[in-house]
C-alpha positions as CSV (number, residue, x, y, z in Angstrom):
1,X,95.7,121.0,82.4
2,X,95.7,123.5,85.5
3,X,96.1,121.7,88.3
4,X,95.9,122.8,92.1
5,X,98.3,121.0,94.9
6,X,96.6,121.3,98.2
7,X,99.5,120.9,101.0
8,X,103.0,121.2,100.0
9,X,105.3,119.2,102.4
10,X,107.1,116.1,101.1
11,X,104.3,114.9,99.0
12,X,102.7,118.3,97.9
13,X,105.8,119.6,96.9
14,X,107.0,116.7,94.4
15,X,103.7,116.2,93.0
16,X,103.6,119.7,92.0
17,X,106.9,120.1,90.6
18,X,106.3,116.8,89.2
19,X,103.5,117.6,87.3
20,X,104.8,120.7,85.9
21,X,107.8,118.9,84.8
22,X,105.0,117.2,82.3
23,X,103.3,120.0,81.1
24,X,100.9,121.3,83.5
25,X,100.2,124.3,84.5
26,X,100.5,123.5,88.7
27,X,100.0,125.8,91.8
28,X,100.9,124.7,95.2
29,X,99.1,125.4,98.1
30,X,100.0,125.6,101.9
31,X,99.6,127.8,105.1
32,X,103.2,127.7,105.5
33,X,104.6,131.2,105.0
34,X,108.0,130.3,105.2
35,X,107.7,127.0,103.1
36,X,105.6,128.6,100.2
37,X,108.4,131.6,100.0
38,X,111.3,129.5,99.3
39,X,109.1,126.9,97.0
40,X,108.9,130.1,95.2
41,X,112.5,131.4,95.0
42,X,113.1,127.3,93.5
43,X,114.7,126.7,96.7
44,X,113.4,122.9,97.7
45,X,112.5,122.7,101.2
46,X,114.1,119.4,101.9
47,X,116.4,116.7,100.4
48,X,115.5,114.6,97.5
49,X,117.4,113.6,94.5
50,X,116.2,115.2,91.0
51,X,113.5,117.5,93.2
52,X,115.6,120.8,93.0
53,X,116.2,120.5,89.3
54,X,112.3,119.5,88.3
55,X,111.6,122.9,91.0
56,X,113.6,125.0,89.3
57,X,112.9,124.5,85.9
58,X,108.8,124.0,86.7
59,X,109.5,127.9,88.2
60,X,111.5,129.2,85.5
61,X,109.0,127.8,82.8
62,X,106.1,129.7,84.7
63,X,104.2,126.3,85.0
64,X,104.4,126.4,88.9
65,X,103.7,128.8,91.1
66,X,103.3,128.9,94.9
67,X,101.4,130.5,96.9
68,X,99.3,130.6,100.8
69,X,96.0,131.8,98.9
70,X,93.1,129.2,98.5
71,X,91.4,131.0,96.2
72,X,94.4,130.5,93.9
73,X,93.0,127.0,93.5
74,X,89.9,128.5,91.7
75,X,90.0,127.6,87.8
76,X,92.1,124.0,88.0
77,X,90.6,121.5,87.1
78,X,92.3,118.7,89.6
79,X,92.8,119.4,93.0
80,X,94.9,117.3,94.7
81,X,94.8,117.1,98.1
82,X,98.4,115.9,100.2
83,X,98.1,116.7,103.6
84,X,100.0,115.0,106.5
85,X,97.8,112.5,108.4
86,X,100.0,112.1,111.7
87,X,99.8,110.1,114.3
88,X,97.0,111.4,117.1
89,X,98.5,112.6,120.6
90,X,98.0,109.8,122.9
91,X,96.5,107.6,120.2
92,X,97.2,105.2,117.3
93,X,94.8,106.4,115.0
94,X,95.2,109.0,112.3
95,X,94.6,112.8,112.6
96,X,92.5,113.7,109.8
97,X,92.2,117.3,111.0
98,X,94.7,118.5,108.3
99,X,92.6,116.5,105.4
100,X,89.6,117.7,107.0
101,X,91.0,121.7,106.8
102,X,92.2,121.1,103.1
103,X,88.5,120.3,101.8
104,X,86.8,122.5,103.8
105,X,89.1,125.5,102.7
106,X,88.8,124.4,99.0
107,X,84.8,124.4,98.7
108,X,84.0,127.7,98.2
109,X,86.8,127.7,95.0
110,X,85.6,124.8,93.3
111,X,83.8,124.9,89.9
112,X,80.7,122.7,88.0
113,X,82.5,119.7,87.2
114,X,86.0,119.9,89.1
115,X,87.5,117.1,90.8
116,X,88.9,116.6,94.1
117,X,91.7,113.8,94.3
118,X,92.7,113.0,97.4
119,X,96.3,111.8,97.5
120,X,97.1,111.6,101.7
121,X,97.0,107.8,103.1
122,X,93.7,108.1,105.2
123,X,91.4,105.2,107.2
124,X,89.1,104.0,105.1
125,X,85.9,105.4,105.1
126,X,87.5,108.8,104.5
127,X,86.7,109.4,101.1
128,X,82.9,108.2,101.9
129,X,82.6,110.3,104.7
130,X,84.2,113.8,102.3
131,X,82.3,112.8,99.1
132,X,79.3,114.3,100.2
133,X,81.0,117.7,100.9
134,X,82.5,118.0,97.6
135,X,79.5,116.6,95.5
136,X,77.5,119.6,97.4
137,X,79.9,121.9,95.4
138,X,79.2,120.2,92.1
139,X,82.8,118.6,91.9
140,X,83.8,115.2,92.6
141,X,86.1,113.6,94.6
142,X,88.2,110.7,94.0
143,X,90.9,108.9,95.7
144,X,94.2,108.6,94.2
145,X,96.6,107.4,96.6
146,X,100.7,108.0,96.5
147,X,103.2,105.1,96.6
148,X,106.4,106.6,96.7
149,X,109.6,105.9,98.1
150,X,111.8,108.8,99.5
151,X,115.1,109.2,97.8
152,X,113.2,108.1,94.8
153,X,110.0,110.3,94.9
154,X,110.5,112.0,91.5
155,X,111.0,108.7,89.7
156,X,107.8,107.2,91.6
157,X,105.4,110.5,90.9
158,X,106.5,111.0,86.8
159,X,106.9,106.8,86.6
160,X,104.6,105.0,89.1
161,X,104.9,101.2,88.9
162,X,100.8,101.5,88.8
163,X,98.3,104.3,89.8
164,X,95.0,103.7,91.6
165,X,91.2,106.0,91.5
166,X,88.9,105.1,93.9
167,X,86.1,106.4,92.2
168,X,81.9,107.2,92.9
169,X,80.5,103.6,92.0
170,X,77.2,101.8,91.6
171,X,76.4,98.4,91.8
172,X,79.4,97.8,92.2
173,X,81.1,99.3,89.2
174,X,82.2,102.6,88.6
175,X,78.9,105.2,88.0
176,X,79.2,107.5,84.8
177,X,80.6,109.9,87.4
178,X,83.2,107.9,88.0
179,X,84.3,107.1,84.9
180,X,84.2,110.4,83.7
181,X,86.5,111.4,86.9
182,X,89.0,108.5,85.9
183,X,89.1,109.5,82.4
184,X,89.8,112.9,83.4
185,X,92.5,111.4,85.8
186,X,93.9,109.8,83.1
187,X,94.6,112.6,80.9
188,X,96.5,114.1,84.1
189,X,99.1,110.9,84.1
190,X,99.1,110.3,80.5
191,X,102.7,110.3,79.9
192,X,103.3,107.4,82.5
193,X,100.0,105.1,81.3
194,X,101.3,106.0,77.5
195,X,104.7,104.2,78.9
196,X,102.2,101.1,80.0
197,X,102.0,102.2,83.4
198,X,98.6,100.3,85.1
199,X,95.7,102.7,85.7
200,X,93.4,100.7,88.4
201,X,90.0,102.4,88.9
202,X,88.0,100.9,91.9
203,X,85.6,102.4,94.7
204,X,86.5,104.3,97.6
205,X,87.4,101.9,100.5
206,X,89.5,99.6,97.9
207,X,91.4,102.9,96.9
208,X,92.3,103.6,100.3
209,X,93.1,100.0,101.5
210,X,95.7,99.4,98.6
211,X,97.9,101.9,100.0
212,X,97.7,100.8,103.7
213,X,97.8,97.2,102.6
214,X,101.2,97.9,100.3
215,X,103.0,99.7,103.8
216,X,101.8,96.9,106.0
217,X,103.1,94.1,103.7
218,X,106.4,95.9,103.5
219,X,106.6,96.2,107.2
220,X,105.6,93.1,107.7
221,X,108.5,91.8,105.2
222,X,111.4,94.2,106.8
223,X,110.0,92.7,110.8
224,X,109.4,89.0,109.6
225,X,113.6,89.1,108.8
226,X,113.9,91.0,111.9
227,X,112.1,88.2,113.7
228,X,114.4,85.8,112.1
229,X,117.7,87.4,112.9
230,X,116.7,86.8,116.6
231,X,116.7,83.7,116.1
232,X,119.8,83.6,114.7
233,X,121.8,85.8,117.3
234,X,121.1,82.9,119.9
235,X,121.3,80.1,117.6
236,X,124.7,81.4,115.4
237,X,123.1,81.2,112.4
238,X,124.1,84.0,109.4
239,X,120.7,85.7,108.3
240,X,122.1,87.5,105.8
241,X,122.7,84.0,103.5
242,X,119.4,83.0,105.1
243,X,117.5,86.1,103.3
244,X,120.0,85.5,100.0
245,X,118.7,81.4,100.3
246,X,114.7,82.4,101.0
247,X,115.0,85.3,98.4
248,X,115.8,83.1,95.5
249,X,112.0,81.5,95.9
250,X,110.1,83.8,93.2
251,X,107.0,83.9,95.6
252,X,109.2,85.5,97.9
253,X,111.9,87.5,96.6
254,X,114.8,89.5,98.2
255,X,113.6,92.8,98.5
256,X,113.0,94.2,102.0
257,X,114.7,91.4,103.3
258,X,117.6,93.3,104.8
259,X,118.0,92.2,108.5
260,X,119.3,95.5,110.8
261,X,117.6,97.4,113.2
262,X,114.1,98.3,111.2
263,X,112.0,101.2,109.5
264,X,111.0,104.7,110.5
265,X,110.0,107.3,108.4
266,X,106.9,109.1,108.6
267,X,104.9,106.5,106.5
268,X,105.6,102.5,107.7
269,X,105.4,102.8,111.4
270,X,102.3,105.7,111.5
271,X,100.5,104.0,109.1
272,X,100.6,100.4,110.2
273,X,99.4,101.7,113.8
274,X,96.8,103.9,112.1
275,X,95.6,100.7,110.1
276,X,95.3,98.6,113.2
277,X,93.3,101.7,114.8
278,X,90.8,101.7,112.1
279,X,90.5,97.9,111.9
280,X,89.6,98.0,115.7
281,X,86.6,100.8,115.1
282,X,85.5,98.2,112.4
283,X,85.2,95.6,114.9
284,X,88.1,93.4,112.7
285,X,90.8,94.4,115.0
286,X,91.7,91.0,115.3
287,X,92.1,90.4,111.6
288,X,95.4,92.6,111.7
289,X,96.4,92.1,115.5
290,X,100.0,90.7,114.1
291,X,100.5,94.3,112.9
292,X,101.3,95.1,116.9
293,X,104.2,92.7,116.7
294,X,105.2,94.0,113.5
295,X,105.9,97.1,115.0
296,X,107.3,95.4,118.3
297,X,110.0,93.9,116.7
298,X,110.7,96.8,114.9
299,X,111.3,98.4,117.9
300,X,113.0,95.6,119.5
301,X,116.0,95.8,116.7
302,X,116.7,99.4,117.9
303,X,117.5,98.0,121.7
304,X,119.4,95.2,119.9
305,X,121.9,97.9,118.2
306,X,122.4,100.2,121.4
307,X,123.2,96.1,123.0
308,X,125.2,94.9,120.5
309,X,127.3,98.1,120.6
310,X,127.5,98.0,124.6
311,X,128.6,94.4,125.0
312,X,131.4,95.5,121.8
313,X,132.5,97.8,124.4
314,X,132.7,95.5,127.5
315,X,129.8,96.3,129.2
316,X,129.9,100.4,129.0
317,X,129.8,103.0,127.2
318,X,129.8,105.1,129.3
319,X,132.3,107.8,128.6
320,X,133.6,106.2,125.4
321,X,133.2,107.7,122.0
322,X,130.8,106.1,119.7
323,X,131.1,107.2,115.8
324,X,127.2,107.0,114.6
325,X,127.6,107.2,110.9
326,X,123.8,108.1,109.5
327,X,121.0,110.2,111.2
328,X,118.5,109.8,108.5
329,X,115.7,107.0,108.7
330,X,117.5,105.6,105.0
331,X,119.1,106.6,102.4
332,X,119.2,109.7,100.0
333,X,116.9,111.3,102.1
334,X,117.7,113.9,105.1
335,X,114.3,112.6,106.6
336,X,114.4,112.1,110.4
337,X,111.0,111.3,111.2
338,X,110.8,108.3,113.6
339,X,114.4,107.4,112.6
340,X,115.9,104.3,113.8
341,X,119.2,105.6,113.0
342,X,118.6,108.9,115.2
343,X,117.0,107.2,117.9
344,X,119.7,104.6,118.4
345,X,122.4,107.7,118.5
346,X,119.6,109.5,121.2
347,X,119.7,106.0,123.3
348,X,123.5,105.6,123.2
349,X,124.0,109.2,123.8
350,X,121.5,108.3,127.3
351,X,124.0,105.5,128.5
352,X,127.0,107.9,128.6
353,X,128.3,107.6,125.5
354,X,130.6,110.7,123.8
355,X,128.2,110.2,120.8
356,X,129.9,111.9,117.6
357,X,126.8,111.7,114.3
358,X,127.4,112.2,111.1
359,X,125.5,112.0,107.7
360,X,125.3,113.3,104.4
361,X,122.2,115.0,103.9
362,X,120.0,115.1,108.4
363,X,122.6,116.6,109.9
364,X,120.7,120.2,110.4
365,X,117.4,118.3,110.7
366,X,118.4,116.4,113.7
367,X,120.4,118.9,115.4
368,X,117.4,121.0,115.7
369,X,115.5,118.0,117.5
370,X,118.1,116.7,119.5
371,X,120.9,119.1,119.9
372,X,122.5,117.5,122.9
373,X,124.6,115.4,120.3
374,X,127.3,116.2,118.6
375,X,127.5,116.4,114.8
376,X,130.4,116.4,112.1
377,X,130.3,117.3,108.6
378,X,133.2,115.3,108.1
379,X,133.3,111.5,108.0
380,X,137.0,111.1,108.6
381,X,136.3,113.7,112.0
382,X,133.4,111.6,113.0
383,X,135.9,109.0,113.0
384,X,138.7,110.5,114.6
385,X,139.8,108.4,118.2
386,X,136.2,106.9,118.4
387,X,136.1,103.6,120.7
388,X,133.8,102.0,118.2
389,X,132.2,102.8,115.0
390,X,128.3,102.2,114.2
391,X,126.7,102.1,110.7
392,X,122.9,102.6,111.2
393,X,122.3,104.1,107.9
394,X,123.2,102.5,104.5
395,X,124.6,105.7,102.6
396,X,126.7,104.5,99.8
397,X,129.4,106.8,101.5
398,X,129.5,104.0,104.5
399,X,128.6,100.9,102.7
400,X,130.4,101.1,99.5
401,X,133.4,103.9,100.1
402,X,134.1,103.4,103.4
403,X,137.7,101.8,103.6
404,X,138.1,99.9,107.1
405,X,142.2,100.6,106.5
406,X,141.4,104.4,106.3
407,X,138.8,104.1,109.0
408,X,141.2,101.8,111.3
409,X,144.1,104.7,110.8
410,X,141.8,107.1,112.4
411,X,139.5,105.0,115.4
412,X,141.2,104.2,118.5
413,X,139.5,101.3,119.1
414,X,138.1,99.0,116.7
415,X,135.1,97.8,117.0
416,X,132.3,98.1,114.0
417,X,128.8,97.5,114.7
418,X,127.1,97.5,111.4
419,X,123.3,98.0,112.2
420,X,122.1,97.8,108.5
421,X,124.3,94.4,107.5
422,X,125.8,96.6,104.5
423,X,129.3,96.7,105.4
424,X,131.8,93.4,104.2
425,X,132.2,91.4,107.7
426,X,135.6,89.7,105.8
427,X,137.1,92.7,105.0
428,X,136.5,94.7,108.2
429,X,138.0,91.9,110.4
430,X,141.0,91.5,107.6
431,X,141.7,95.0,108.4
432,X,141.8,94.4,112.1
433,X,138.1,94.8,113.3
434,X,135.8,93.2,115.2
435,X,132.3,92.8,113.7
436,X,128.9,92.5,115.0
437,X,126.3,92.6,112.6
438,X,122.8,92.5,113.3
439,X,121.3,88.3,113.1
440,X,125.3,87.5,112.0
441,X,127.8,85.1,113.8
């Protein structure tokens, strides 16, 4: 099927090369000059695993194609639309001006019978309020939100644990519109729903609440641990067993229940605030008013890592060198977007600390935001006479093959503050350290 990709940032980019890497024929869409030319040399714009080989072979094959032209939209059959909804200036609610821009520049292009599939996570209402638009071009829209995880973005796009259409309905049920739109949808994801992959078609507002319900459950798992390991700091309790204890209920389970010092990203902490927004122009703010202290505490663990690092360091750090090891907001991704890691390095670097980053993938990301730190390719320089040593990203490099001998022959002092709990507390102080972790004794 030809397929159109409205917006090619972080989501655009892997859904297009993601479904060329199933055998469409895809073109990608965007106003960036400078983004569209290297999508077109195969040259992936950012960091994420298995992207760069799904890119170059979607551009080799002649199934994807790039390009700052709308009318190069004109003969797909699916647009899908994956614009950035950010945060508003002086606001909590979402800036639809992008999703608004994407529709409006692809009406004149659309055909008798197209569909428009919305992808961005928007307020709901959205797709009500854009239907109208599209119909008026004889196409239809549908909502058909993401769910993916960065560092794992090309698994979740060609393997989705479940995909959702929010669909034209009456009476409650989809209208033959709508099921022709889902069927059509359908045939676009078949390789996934062949695998047994769950295709839910609903209405609009349903659509667009799944996704803003599934990142508000997940941030209110990572803040209710968060909560707990205050608690613990005053009361000497371990919240790291505690999450292992709790996690072994089945109604609960032990993912997202890593205590440390909280999300970022450019999803979780927009999106929650953007949901609690909405809710208040509904006249149900109350209904999600905990969402405020979800993000509070999520804050709050940020202040409890710059602490926890000063009282390591007797009170100071001002003048002392501080090894940050991660700049990234997680993982396998060189995503600094409202990064916990970064901001902690930013907040130490504010005290008077000699603040010394490092990371595998967000160096050149970050140093373009905050330049007034100092960056290292190299972990063993990062580590190099540092005073203490702070972990506030889990890369495997830290967590897994980070010896404390090796890291103990080149810090001066030693003193490890491990702000994501992912380090061994046994093995650090065998080799001489002092531990804090974050909620730990």
């Amino acid at each position: 099927m030809r397929l159109s990709v409205v917006g090619c940032g972080y989501l655009g980019a892997v859904h297009a090369a993601a479904m060329a890497s199933i055998g469409h024929d895809v073109v990608g869409i965007d106003v960036d000059e400078r983004k569209i030319a290297a999508l077109s040399k195969g040259e992936a714009p950012f960091f994420e695993p298995g992207l760069q080989e799904i890119l170059t072979e979607g551009i080799a094959s002649g199934r994807l194609s790039f390009t700052t032209d709308m009318a190069a939209a004109q003969g797909a059959k699916v647009h899908f639309v994956g614009v950035g909804t950010p945060q508003q200036a002086g606001g909590y609610a979402a800036d639809l001006t992008y999703v608004d821009a994407a529709v409006d520049g692809l009406l004149p292009y659309l055909s008798e019978g197209d569909i428009v599939a919305g992808k961005s996570t928007v307020p709901v209402g959205t797709a009500a309020r854009l239907a109208p638009r599209v119909a008026g071009r004889g196409a239809t829209l549908v909502w058909n939100p993401e769910f993916l995880r960065e560092g794992w973005a090309v698994q979740d796009t060609i393997d989705p644990d479940r995909l959702v259409a929010g669909v034209p309905t009456e009476n409650g049920a989809p209208s033959a519109e709508g099921e022709r739109t889902a069927q059509v949808l359908r045939e676009v994801y078949h390789p996934s729903i062949d695998k047994g992959t769950p295709f839910i078609v609903t209405d609009y507002a349903t659509a667009e609440l799944v996704k803003v319900s599934a990142n508000a459950f997940l941030a209110t798992k990572i803040s209710f641990i968060n909560a707990i390991a205050e608690i613990a700091e005053v009361t000497g309790a371990d919240v790291t067993t505690l999450a292992d204890a709790i996690g072994h209920d089945a109604r609960i389970g032990r993912r997202f229940l890593g205590a440390g010092i909280g999300f970022g990203g450019g999803c979780l902490p927009k999106d929650i605030r953007a949901f609690s927004a909405r809710a208040e122009e509904l006249g149900r703010g109350e209904s999600v008013a905990f969402l405020r202290e979800i993000d509070a505490i999520n804050l709050r663990r940020r202040d409890r890592a710059v602490e926890l690092t000063t009282e390591a360091l007797g009170g100071s750090v001002f003048e002392k060198k501080v090894a940050v090891l991660g700049a990234a907001f997680k993982p396998h991704s060189d995503d600094i977007r409202d990064s916990p890691a970064l901001d902690v390095a930013v907040r130490l670097h504010g005290l008077g600390a000699r603040v010394t980053l490092t990371d595998p993938a967000a160096i050149e990301n970050a140093r373009r935001i905050h330049p007034q730190l100092t960056y290292e390719e190299d972990l063993d320089t990062t580590l190099r006479d540092a005073d203490a040593v702070i972990v506030v990203t889990e890369w495997d490099e830290y967590r897994r093959n980070l010896s404390p001998e090796h890291a103990a022959s080149l810090a001066r002092g030693r003193v490890v503050v491990d702000g994501r709990n992912c380090l061994d507390p046994a093995a650090w102080r065998a080799a001489g350290w002092t531990y804090f972790g974050m909620g730990r004794p």
